[in-house]
C-alpha positions in Angstrom: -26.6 4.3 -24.4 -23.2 3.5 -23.0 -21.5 3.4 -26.2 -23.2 6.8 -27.7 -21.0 7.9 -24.1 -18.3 7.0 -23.9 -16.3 8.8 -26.5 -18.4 12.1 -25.3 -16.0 14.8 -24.0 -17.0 16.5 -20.3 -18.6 19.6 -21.9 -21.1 17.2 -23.7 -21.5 14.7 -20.4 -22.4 17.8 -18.3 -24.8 19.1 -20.3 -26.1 15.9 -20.4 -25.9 15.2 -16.7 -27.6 18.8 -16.2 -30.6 18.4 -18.6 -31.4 14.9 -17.1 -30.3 12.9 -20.4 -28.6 10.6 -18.1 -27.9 10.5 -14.6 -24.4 10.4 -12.8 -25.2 6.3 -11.8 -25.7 5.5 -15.6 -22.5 7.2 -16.8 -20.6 5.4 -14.1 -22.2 2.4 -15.0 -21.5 2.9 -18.9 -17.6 3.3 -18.0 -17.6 0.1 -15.8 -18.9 -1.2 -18.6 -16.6 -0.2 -21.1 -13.9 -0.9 -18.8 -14.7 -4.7 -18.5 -15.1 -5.0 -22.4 -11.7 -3.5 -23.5 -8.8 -3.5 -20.8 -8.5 -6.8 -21.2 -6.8 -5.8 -24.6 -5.7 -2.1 -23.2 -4.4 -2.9 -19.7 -4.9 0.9 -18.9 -6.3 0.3 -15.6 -3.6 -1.2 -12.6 -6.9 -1.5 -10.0 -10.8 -0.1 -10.4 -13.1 0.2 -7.1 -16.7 -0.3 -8.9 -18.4 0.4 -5.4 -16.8 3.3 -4.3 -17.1 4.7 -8.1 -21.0 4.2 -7.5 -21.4 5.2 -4.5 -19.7 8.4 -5.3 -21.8 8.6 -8.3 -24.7 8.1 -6.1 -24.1 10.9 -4.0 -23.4 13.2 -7.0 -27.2 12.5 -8.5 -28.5 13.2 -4.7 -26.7 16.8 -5.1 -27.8 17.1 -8.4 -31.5 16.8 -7.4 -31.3 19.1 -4.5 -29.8 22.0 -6.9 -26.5 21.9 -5.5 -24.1 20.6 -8.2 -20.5 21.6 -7.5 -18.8 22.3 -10.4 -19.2 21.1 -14.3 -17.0 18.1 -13.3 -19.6 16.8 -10.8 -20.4 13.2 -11.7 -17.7 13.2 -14.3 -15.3 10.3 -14.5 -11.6 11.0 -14.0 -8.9 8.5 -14.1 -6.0 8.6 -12.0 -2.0 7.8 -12.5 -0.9 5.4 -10.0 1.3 7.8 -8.7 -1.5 10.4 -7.1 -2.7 10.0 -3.0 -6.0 9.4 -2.5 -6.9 8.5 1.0 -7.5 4.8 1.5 -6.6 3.6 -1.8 -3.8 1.6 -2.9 -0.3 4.3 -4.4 1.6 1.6 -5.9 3.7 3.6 -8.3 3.7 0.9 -10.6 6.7 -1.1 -8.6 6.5 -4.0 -6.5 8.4 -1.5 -3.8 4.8 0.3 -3.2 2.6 -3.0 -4.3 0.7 -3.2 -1.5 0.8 0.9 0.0 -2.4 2.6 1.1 -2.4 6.4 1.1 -3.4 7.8 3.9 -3.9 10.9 2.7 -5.1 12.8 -0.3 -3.0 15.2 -2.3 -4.1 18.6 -3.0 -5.2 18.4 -7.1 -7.1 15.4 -6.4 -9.0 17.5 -3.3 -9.5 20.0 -5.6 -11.1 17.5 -7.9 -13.2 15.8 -5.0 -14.3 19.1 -4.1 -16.0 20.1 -7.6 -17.8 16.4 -7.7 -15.6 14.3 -9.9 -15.6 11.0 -9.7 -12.5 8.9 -8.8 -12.4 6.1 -11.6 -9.8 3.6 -11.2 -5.6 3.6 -10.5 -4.1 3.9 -14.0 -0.7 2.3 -14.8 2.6 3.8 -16.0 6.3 3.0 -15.6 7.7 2.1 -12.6 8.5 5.7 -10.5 7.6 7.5 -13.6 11.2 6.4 -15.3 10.0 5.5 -18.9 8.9 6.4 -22.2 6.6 3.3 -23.2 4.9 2.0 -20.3 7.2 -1.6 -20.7 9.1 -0.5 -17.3 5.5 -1.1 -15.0 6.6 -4.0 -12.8 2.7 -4.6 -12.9 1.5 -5.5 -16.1 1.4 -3.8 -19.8 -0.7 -1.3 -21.5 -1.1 -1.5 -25.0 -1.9 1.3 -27.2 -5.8 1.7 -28.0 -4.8 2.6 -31.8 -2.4 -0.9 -32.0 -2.6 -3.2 -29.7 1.0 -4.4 -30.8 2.3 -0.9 -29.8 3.4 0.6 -26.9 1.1 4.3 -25.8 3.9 6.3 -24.7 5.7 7.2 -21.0 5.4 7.5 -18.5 2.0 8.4 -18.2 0.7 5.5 -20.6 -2.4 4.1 -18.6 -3.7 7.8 -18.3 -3.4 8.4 -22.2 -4.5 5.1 -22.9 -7.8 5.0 -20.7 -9.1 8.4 -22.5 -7.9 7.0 -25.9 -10.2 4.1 -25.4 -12.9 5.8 -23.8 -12.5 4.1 -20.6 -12.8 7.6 -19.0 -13.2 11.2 -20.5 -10.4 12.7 -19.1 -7.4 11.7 -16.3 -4.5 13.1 -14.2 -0.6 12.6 -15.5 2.2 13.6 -14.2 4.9 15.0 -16.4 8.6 15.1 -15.6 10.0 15.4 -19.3 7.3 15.0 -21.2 5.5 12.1 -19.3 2.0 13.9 -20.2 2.5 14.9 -23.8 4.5 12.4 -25.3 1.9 9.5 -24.4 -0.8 12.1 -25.8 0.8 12.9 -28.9 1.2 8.7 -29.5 -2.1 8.0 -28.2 -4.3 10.9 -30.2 -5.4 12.8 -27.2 -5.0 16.1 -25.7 -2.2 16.3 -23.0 -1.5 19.6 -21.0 1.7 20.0 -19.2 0.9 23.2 -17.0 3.8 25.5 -16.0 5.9 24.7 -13.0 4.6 25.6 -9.6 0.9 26.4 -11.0 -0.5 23.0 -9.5 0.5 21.6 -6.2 2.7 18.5 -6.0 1.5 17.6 -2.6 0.4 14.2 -3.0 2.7 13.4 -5.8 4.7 10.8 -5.5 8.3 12.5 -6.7 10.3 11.4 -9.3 12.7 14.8 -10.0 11.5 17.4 -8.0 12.5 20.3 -9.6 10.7 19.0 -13.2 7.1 17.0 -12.1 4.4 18.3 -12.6 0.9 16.9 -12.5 -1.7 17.6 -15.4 -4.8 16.9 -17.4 -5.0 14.2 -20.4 -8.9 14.8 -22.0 -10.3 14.3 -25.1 -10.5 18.2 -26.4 -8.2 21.5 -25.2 -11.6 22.4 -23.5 -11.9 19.6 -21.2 -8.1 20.4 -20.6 -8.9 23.5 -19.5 -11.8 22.7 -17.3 -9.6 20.5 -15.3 -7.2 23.0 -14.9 -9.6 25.7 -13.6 -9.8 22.7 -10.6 -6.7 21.6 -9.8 -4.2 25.0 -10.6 -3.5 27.1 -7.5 -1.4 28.0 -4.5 -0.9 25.6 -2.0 1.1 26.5 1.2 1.8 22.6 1.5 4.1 22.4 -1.4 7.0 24.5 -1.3 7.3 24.6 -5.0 3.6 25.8 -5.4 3.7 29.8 -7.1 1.4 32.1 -5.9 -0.3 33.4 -9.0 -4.0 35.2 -9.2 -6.5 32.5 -9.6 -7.7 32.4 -13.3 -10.1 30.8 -15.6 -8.6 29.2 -18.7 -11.6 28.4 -20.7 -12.4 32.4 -20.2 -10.1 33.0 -23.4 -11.2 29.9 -25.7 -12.0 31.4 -28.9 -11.9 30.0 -32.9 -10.0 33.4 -33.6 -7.1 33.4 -31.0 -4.4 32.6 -33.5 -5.4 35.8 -35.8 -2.5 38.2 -35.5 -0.3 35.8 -33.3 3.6 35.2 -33.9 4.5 31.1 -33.6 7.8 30.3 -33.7 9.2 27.2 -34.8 12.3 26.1 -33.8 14.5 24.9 -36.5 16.6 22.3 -34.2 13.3 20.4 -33.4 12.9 19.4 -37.4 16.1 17.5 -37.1 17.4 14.8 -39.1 16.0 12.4 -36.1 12.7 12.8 -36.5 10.4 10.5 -38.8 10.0 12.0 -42.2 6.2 11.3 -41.8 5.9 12.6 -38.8 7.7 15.6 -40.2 5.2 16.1 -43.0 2.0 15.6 -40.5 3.4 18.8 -38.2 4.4 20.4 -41.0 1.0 20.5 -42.3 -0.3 21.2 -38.7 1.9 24.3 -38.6 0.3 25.9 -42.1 -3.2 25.0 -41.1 -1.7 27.3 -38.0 -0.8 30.0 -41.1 -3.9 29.3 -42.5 -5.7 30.6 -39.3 -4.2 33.8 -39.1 -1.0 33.1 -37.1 2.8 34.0 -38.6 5.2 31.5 -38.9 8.4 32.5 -37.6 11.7 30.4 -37.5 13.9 30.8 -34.0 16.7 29.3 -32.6 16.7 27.0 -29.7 20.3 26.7 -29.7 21.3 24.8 -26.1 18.5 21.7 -27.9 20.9 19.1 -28.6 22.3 19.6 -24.6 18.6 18.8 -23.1 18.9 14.8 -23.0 22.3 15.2 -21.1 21.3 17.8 -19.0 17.8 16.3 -17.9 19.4 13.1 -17.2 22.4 14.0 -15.1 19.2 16.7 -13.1 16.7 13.8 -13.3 18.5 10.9 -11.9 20.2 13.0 -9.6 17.0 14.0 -8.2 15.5 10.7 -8.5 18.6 9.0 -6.3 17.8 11.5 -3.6 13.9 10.8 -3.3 13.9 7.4 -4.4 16.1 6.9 -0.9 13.3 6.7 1.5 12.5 3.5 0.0 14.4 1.0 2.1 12.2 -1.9 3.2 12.2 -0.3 6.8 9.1 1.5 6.9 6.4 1.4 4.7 7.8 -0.5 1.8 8.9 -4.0 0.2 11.2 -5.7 2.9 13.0 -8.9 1.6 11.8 -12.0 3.2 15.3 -13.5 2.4 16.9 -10.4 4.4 19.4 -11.8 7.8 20.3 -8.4 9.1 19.3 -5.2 9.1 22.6 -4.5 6.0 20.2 -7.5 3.9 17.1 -5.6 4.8 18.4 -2.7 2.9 20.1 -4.3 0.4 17.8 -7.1 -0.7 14.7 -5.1 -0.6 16.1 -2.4 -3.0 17.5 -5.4 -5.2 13.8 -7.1 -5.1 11.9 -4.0 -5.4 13.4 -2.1 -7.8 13.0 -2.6 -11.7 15.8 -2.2 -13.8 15.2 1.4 -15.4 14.6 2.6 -11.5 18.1 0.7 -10.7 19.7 2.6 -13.4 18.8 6.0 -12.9 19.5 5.8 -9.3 22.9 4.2 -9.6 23.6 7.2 -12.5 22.4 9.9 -10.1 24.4 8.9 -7.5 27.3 9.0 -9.0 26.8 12.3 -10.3 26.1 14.0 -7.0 29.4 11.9 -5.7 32.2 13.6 -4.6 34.8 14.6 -7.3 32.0 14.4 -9.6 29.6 17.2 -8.6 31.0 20.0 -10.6 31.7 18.0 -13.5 28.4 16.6 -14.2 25.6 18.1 -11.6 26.7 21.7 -11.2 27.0 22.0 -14.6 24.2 20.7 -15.5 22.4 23.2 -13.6 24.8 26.0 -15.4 23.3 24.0 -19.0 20.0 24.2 -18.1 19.9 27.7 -17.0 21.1 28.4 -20.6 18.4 26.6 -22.2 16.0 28.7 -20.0 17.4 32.2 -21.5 16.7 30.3 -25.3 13.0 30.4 -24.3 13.4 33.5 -23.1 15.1 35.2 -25.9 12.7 33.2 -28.2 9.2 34.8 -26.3 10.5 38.3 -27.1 10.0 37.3 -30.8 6.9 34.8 -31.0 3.7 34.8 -29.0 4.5 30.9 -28.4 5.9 27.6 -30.2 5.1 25.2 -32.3 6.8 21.8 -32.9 6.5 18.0 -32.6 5.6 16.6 -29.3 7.4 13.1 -30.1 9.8 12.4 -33.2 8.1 9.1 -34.1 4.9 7.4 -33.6 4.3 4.8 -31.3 6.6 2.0 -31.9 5.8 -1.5 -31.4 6.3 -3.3 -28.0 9.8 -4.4 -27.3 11.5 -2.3 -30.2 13.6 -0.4 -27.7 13.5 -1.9 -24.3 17.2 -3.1 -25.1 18.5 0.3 -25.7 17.8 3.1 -23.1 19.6 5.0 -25.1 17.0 5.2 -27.8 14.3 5.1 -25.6 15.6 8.2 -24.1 15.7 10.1 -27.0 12.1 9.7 -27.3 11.5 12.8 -25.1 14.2 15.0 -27.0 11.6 17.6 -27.9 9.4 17.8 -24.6 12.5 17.9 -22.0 13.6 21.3 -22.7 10.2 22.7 -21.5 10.1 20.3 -17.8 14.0 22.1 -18.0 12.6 26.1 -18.6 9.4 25.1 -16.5 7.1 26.2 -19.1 3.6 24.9 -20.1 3.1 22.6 -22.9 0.0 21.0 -24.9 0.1 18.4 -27.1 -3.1 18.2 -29.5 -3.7 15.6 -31.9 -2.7 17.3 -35.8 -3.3 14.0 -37.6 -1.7 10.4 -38.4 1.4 8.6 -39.8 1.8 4.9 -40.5 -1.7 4.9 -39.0 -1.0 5.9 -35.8 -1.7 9.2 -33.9 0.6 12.5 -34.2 0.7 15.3 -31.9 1.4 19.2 -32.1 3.2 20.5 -29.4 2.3 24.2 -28.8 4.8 25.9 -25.4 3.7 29.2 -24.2 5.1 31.4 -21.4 5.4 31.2 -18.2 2.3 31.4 -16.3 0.3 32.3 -19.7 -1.8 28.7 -19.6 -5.2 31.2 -20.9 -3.3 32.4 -23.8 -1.5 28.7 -24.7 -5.1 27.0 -24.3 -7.2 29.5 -26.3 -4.2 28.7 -29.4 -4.3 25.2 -29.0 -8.2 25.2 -29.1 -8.7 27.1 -31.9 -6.5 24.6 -33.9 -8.4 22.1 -32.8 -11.9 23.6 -33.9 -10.2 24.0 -37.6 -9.6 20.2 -37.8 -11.5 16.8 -37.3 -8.9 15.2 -35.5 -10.2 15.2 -31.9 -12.9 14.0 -33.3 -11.3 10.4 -34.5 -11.2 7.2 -32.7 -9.5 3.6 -32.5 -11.9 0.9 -33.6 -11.4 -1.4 -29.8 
């Protein structure tokens, strides 16, 4: 049984939970299992509490049998980035900083989620404070990509991506700051939705840059996606950046034909010279099977492109120096046991605490907020980035939404690029713009290169998640590739 379930999406495991195939306790029990069999070789999961995962299960077969199940998601298994507050478990962040922090709260998604039944399954790993592309900067341990083990899965979300990948859980929570959700979909074959700015809270995110997370839903098809989202979207007067918008339902829209008639743009700077030339043929193919379904193809200009990966990292780090300061080894953190005052207490903790990619970013971001550098590097920044919004913009009064790459390569192997940030930060160039315009942004598997996953990144308007979900799923119908899985 456990291994007929564990590559199931959520729509199949609830039916099966609500015809009595299996029970809530058995499905909990099948992803322990499968846990214990392949993170060894994943590393996905940074800590797992089997009993409290039981117990929760448990109490979701009691409901069950006394006709009051919660939601679709009640008993289901949902993985967590190490980055989300839960009360009474461990928020590490993936740094030694946090290695030992209990939450003692729990942010507003994950209520949501408790609320509708899910199940809490395990703390999953990612780079350190979110800072990374690969999943190499966790000052914890590695995650591997399900596909290659010799590969990385993709930042900075890669335990999230990786867990569904390998059936460790059918679905988890991400975070995405510039393309921290997407880009470890795209490399690790599974659907990744980055929902527009302000839609879910970010009360009980830990921050990275405020003004670009956003938390979000990895699963194994755009439905499941969309289920989570109908959980965790909404106004929350917590979080100051939280939009009031009416309350929808985004698998309301899911339908084979919602690409007939509809205008997708693709933006000629994305099909650069950078990209992988395989890569380029697999989206190119994913963007006729888009013609092919009754969409037109139309070429736009995203003109301010090539400005995104200065822009995001002069607003990113900047951002990241600011929250990243509450970290001091005074409070609640890492404090140097080598420390003699309270100057060492500061400045050995941060030294001991701190991995090198978190170091960099926050020595980069303050020095562009310092003075005689403000205007030259943050304000404008801002001035850039606005720009790049109004490309979007112009682009939505032509095309119903975009399609392009979510990542210009595959995943690469471990190691390849940990020596040059440079080219680790270029791994993002086609996600960042849409953290920057605060639009949503789905990557769905579209097929393979080299042997490795490929995703299609499809970016709708503001707000317009029904509309972008109802596309993305009625590509995914047309092909087989959800459907495909690595051989752990």
């Amino acid at each position: 049984m456990g291994e007929e379930l564990f590559y199931k999406n959520i729509s199949q495991l609830s039916a099966m939970l609500a015809g009595g195939e299996i029970s809530a306790v058995e499905l909990a029990k099948a992803h322990i299992a499968r846990k214990n069999a392949v993170d060894g070789k994943v590393g996905a999961f940074i800590s797992a509490d089997e009993d409290s995962f039981l117990k929760a299960a448990e109490q979701s077969d009691k409901r069950r049998a006394g006709g009051g199940v919660l939601s679709k998601l009640d008993g289901i298994p949902i993985g967590l980035k190490d980055l989300l507050a839960v009360r009474g478990q461990k928020l590490t962040c993936a740094s030694k900083m946090l290695e030992n922090y209990v939450s003692p709260y729990t942010g507003t998604a994950m209520k949501k989620l408790e609320d509708a039944g899910a199940l809490f399954w395990g703390r999953l790993n990612m780079d350190e404070f979110a800072m990374g592309s690969s999943c190499e900067n966790s000052a914890l341990q590695k995650t591997r990509n399900p596909w290659d083990l010799e590969r990385i899965p993709g930042g900075s979300s890669g335990g999230s991506a990786a867990a569904v990948a390998a059936g460790e859980c059918p679905a988890s929570l991400g975070s995405d700051t510039g393309g921290s959700i997407r880009q470890p979909a795209s490399l690790c074959g599974v659907v990744g939705l980055k929902p527009t700015y302000g839609l879910v809270s970010r009360f009980g995110l830990a921050a990275f840059a405020s003004s670009l997370d956003q938390i979000g839903p990895f699963a194994r098809t755009v439905e499941d996606a969309a289920l989570v989202l109908n959980h965790i979207a909404g106004y929350d007067r917590l979080d100051s950046t939280s939009v009031n918008v009416p309350a929808a339902d985004y698998t309301a829209k899911l339908s084979e034909g919602a690409l007939k008639g509809k205008k997708a743009g693709v933006p000629k700077e994305y099909f650069s010279s950078g990209m992988d030339a395989n890569v380029a043929e697999t989206v190119g193919k994913a963007v006729d099977k888009l013609a092919e379904l009754g969409a037109e193809i139309v070429e736009i200009s995203l003109p301010h492109t090539e400005l995104a990966i200065p822009v995001y990292y002069i607003i990113a780090t900047a951002e990241a120096s600011s929250n990243l300061a509450r970290y001091d080894g005074i409070r609640y953190t890492h404090r140097s046991s080598e420390a003699k005052d309270v100057v060492d207490v500061y400045f050995k903790s941060r030294a001991e605490g701190f991995g090198e990619e978190v170091k960099r970013r926050i020595i980069l971001g303050s020095y562009v907020l310092s003075s005689g550098y403000y205007d030259a590097y943050y304000l404008r920044a801002q001035k850039v980035r606005t720009l790049i919004r109004k490309d979007f913009e112009d682009a939505f009064g032509l095309v119903d939404f975009i399609a392009a790459p979510t990542s210009p390569t595959v995943a690469f192997k471990a190691g390849e690029k940990t020596s040059d940030p440079l080219s680790m930060y270029l791994s993002d160039i086609y996600t960042i713009n849409v953290n920057l315009a605060g639009l949503p942004g789905i990557s769905v598997p579209c097929g393979f290169a080299e042997g490795m996953p490929v995703g299609l990144q499809l970016i709708g308007k503001a707000f317009d998640e029904q509309n972008l979900l109802s596309y993305a799923h009625a590509y995914e119908r047309a092909c087989e590739w959800s459907k495909r899985n690595p051989q752990l």
